[in-house]
N, C-alpha and C positions, 0 to 999 in steps of 0.2 A: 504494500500500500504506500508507502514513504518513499519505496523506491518508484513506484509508477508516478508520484506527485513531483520528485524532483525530477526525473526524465522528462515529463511534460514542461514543468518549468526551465527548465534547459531549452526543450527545444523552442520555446516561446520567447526565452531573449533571446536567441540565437536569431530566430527570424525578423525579430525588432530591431535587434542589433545591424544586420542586413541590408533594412531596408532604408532607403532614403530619409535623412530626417523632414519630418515635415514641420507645418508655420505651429502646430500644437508643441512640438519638441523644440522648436529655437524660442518658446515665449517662453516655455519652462526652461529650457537652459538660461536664458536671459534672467529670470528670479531666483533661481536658486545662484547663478554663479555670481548674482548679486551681491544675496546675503552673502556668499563664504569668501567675497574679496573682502567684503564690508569686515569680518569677523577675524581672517588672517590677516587683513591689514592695520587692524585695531590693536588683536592680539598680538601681535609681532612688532609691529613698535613698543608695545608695554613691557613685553619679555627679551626682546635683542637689542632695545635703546637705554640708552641712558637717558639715567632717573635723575632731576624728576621731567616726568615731560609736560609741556605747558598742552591745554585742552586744546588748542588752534594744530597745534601739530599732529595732535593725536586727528582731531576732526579730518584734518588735508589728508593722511598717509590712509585713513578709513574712507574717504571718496577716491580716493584714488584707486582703495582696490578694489570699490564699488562698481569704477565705472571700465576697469582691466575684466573682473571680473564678468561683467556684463558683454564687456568686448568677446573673451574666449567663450561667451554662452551661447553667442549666435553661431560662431566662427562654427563651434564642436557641442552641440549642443547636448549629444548622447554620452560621453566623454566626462561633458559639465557636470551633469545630470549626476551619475556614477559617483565622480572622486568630489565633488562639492557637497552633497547632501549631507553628510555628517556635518560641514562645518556651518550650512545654514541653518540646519534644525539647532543651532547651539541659542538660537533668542526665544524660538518656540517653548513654550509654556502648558503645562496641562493643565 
């Protein structure tokens, strides 16, 4: 049973994976690779800059990965999709 479910989902990203992205896959790569520019570029100034940082710097280096972020969303949107999702579900709340 566990095995016929992950063989089916296998072959279901595989054919997703495959297939052309389409304008639903580069609006979702656009938001998610938003958030995770937004979150590694926040993050990563806070963690590899020197302290303290003033809130102007931290805001630039978090638009900045915002809007890189958003660039690689259209560019590779299935790609985006994949390796960003852990870092923009980091503002999501239950």
């Amino acid at each position: 049973m566990v095995r016929a479910f992950l063989r089916r989902r296998t072959t279901e990203f595989r054919a997703w994976w495959n297939r052309p992205p389409t304008m639903r896959d580069r609006i979702l790569g656009v938001c998610v690779g938003g958030l995770a520019g937004f979150w590694v570029g926040l993050l990563g100034q806070l963690f590899l800059g020197s302290m303290p940082v003033p809130f102007s710097a931290l805001a630039a280096v978090a638009m900045i990965g915002t809007v890189c972020g958003a660039a690689l969303g259209i560019a590779f949107p299935k790609a985006v999709l994949i390796l960003g999702f852990p870092f923009a579900s980091l503002g999501v709340s239950s």
